[in-house]
C-alpha positions in Angstrom: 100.4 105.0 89.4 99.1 102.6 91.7 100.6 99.7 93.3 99.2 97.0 90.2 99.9 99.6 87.9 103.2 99.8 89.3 104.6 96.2 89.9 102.6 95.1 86.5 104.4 98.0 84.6 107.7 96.8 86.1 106.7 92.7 84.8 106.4 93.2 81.2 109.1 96.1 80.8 111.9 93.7 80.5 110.1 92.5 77.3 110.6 96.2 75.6 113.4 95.2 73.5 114.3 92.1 72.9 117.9 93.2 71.7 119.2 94.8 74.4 117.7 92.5 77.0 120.3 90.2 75.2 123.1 93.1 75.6 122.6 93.3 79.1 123.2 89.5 79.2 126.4 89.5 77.3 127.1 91.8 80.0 127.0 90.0 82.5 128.1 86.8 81.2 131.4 88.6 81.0 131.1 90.0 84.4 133.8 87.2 85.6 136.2 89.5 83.7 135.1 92.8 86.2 135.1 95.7 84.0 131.7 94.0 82.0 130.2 94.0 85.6 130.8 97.7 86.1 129.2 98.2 82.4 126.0 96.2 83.1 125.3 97.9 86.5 126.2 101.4 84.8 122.9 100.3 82.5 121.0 99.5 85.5 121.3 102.8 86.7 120.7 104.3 82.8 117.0 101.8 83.1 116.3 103.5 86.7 116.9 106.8 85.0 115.1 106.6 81.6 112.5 105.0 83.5 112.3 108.6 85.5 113.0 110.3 82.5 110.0 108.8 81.1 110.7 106.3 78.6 108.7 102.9 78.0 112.0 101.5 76.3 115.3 99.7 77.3 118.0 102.1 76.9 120.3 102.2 74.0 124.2 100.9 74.8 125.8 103.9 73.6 128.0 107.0 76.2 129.7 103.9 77.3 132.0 106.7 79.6 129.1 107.5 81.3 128.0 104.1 81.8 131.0 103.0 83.1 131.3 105.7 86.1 127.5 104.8 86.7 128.6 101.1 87.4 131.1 102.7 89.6 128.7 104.9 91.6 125.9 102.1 91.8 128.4 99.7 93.6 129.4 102.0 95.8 126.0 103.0 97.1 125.1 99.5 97.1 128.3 98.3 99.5 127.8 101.7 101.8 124.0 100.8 102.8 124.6 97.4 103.1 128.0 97.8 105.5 126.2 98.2 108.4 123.7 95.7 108.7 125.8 92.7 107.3 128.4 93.9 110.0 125.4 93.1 112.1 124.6 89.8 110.8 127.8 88.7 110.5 128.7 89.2 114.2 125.0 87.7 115.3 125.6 84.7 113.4 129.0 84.0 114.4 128.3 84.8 118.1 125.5 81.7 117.4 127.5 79.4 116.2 130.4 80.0 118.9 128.2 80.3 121.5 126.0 76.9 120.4 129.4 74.8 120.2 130.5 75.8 123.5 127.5 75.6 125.4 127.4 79.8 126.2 123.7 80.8 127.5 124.4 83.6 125.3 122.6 82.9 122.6 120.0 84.1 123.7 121.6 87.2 122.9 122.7 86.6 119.6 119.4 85.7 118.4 118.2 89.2 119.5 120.8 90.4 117.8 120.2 89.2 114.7 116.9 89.8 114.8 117.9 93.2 115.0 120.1 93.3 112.2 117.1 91.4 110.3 115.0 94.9 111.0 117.8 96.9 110.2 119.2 95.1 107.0 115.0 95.4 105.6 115.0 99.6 106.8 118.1 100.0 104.9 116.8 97.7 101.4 113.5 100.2 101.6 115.3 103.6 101.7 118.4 102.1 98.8 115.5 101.8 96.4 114.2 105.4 96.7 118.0 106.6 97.3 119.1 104.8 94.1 116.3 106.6 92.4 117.6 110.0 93.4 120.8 109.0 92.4 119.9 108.4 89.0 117.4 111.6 88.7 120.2 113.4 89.8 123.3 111.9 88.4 125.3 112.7 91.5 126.2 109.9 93.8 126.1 112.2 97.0 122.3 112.3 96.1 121.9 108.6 97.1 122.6 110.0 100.6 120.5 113.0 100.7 118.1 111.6 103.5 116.0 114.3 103.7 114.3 114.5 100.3 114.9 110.5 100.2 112.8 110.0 103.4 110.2 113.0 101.9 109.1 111.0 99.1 108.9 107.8 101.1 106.5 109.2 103.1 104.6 110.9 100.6 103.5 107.8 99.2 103.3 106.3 102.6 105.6 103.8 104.7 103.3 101.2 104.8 102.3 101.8 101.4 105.6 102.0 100.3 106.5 98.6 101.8 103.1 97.1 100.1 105.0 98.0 97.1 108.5 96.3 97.6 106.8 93.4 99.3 104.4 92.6 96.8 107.1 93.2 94.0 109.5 90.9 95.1 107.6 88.3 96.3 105.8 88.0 93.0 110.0 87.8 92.0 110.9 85.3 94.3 107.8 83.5 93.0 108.8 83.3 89.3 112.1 82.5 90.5 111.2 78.9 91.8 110.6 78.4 88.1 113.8 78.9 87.4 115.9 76.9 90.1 118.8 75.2 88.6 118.5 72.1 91.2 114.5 71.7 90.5 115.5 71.2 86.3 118.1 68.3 87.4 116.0 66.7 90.0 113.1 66.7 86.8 114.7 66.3 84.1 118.5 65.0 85.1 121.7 66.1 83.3 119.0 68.0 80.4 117.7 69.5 83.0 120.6 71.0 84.5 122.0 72.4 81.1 118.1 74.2 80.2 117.8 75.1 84.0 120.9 76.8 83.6 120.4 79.1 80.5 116.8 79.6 82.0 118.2 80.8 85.1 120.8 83.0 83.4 117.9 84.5 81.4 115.4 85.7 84.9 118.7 86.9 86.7 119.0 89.5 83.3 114.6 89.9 83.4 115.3 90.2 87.6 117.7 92.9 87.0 115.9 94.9 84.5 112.5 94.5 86.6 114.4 96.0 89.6 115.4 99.0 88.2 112.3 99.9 86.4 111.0 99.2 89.6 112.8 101.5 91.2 112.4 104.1 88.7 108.5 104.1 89.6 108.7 104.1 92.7 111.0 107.1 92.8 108.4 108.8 90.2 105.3 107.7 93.1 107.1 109.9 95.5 108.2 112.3 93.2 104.3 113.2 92.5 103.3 112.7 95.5 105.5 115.5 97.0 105.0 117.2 94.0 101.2 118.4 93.8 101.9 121.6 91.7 103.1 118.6 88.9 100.1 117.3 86.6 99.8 113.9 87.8 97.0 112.2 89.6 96.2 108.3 90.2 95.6 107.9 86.7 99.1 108.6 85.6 100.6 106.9 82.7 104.3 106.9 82.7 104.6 107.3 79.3 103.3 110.9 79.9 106.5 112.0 81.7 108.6 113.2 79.1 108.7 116.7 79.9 110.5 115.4 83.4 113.5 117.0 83.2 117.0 115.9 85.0 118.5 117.9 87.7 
């Protein structure tokens, strides 16, 4: 699938079914009481997988179990490849702002520093996406650390590729999401504003969500095939066609 394919594909799938795009949101409008929060990123996981599995569809709410333990493994990927460069950021920016009140020429330093973990914190966003892939194909959570087959499908489709995809995906995200800033609705339309900015906003942080993942799941499939030649798929792929893609 190629990269319009993929990022168009990844658009329109949070419109699949309208009912459970409304489950995921009651979801996460109860996250504020934890264990919802664990639920709704357990379905995250279930979109990245069905999404590999093949299925054009938001997954059903049902093995609620499973779901559960898949919110459970998705955070704990997520806080593991994000430790190290926030570390990094962390101690830049705090070494700027100490060094800026007391006058250090060290800031210098600092700067470099956090242009560093910059670099770092964008390597480690481009190899979670594939690794969150593998750890839904796989259903193991030691599989979102498996670097070698992780790094093998990245660069069967490509690094640079690769990052044309992620770039171009979320900036048309970040794009849509000016639409929907809470601030812009007040500033417009005052105290109205703020009450339809809100619900508007709550509504594109579910369609974010859901995009991500089926994003994911694509981009897992792109490097799946692309790795894979002995597997009937060329450029034309559909990802409808995948059902016989069976989980490990």
């Amino acid at each position: 699938m190629r990269i319009d394919g993929t990022v168009s594909d990844s658009l329109k799938y949070p419109f699949s079914n309208n009912g459970r795009f409304l489950g995921l949101l009651a979801l996460l409008l109860g996250s504020f009481l934890i264990i919802p929060a664990f639920f709704a990123l357990g379905y995250l996981l279930r979109i990245v997988e069905h999404t590999i599995r093949g299925y054009d569809e938001l997954p059903a709410f049902n093995d609620w179990d499973k779901m559960f333990v898949d919110g459970l493994k998705y955070i704990g990927a997520n806080i593991i490849y994000l430790i190290v460069p926030t570390v990094i950021l962390i101690v830049s920016l705090v070494g700027m702002i100490l060094s800026v009140r007391s006058g250090n020429s060290q800031i210098v330093l600092y700067l470099f520093l956090l242009l560093i973990g910059l670099i770092i914190s964008l390597l480690f966003n481009l190899v979670y996406i594939m690794a969150l892939g593998n750890m839904a194909h796989n259903e193991r959570f030691g599989a979102a650390f498996e670097f070698s087959t992780i790094f093998k499908f990245i660069k069967g489709i490509g690094w640079l590729t690769y990052f044309a995809y992620v770039f171009v995906f979320f900036i048309i995200l970040g794009i849509l999401g000016l639409f929907f800033n809470v601030s812009l609705w007040g500033r417009i339309f005052g105290l109205a504003g703020l009450v339809v900015g809100g619900i508007l906003y709550l509504l594109f942080t579910v369609y974010r969500n859901i995009a991500r993942s089926r994003f994911t799941g694509l981009m897992y499939l792109n490097g799946y095939f692309s790795t894979n030649t002995d597997t009937e798929a060329d450029d034309n792929h559909e990802i409808g066609e995948n059902q016989d893609f069976e989980t490990v």
